[in-house]
Structure formats: C-alpha cells, structure tokens
N, C-alpha and C positions, 0 to 999 in steps of 0.2 A: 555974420558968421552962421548963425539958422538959415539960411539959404543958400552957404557953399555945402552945410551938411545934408541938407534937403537932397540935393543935387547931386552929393555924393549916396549916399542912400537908394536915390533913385536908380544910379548909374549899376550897384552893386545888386539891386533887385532884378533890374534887367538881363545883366548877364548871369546870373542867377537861375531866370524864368530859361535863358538860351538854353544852357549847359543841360537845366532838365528836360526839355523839349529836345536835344540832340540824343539823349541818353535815353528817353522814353522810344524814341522814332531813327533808329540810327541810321534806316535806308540801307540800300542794296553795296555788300559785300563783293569784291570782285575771288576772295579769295570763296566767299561760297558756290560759284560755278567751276571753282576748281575742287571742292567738295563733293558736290552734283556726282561730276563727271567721275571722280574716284570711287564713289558708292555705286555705280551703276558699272564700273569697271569690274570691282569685286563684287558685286552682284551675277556678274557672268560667269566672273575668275572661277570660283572656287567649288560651284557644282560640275562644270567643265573637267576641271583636274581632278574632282572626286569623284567624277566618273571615270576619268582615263585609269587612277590608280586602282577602282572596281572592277571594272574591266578588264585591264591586266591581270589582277588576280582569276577573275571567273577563267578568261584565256585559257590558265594554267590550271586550274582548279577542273573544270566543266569546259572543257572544249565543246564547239558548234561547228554546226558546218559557216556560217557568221562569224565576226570579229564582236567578239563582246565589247571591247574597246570604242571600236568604231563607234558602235550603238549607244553606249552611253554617256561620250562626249557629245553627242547628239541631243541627246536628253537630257545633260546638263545645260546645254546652250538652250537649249528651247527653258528648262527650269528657270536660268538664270534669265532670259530675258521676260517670263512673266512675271519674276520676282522683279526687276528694274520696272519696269513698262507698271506695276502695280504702285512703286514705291513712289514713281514720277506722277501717275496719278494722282496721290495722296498731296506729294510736296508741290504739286504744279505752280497752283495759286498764290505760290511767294517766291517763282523762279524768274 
C-alpha cells in the first residue's frame, strides 16, 4: 500500500513540476505576431490621420502655395515609422 502511494505521489509531483515549468516558460504565441503587426499598424495609423486632419485644417486656416495635407501625412508616416521601427527594436529579442 506505501508503494502505490509512493507512486502516486510521485506521479502528482511530476505533473505538478510540468504544469509550473509550462506556466513559467509558455513559449511563442501565434496570436503575439498578430499583436506585433497591429502595434506597428497603429503605430503608422494614427500620426498619418493626425496629420491629414492637421493639415486639412492649416489648408483652410493658413493656405500655401503647398498642400499642408500633403505635407503632413508625410510626416506622420515617416513619425509613425520611427515610432514602429523604435518599438520593434526594443520588442525584437522575444519576436
């Protein structure tokens, strides 16, 4: 009887040791490169569109012989991509 409980014991320690060796170390997410990719999407998204709706106002505000518009959808894309291009940096090493 002390040697089926040994055995059971044993069996409940082991998968014990798994579950926190799974739960310390869970390994690579597929739904974190679908993460990635949405951070780095609104990473572009949203200095892009805050410059179009900036822009649009200067337009009508401060006309140019230039499209204010133009100009800083441009400037948000280049923002937005050192903002990603920084963020990817940082998160690289665990993608």
């Amino acid at each position: 009887m002390t040697e089926r409980n040994d055995q059971a014991g044993d069996e409940i320690d082991r998968r014990a040791r798994r579950m926190k060796a799974a739960r310390d170390n869970p390994g690579a997410s597929p739904l974190r490169g679908i993460g990635t990719f949405g951070m780095i999407g609104w990473s572009v998204a949203v200095p892009a569109v805050g410059g179009a709706f900036l822009g649009a106002w200067l337009d009508r505000t401060v006309p140019q012989a230039f499209s204010w518009t133009l100009a800083l959808i441009v400037a948000g894309v280049l923002l937005g991509g050192i903002i990603a291009w920084r963020w990817l940096r940082e998160e690289g090493g665990d993608l």
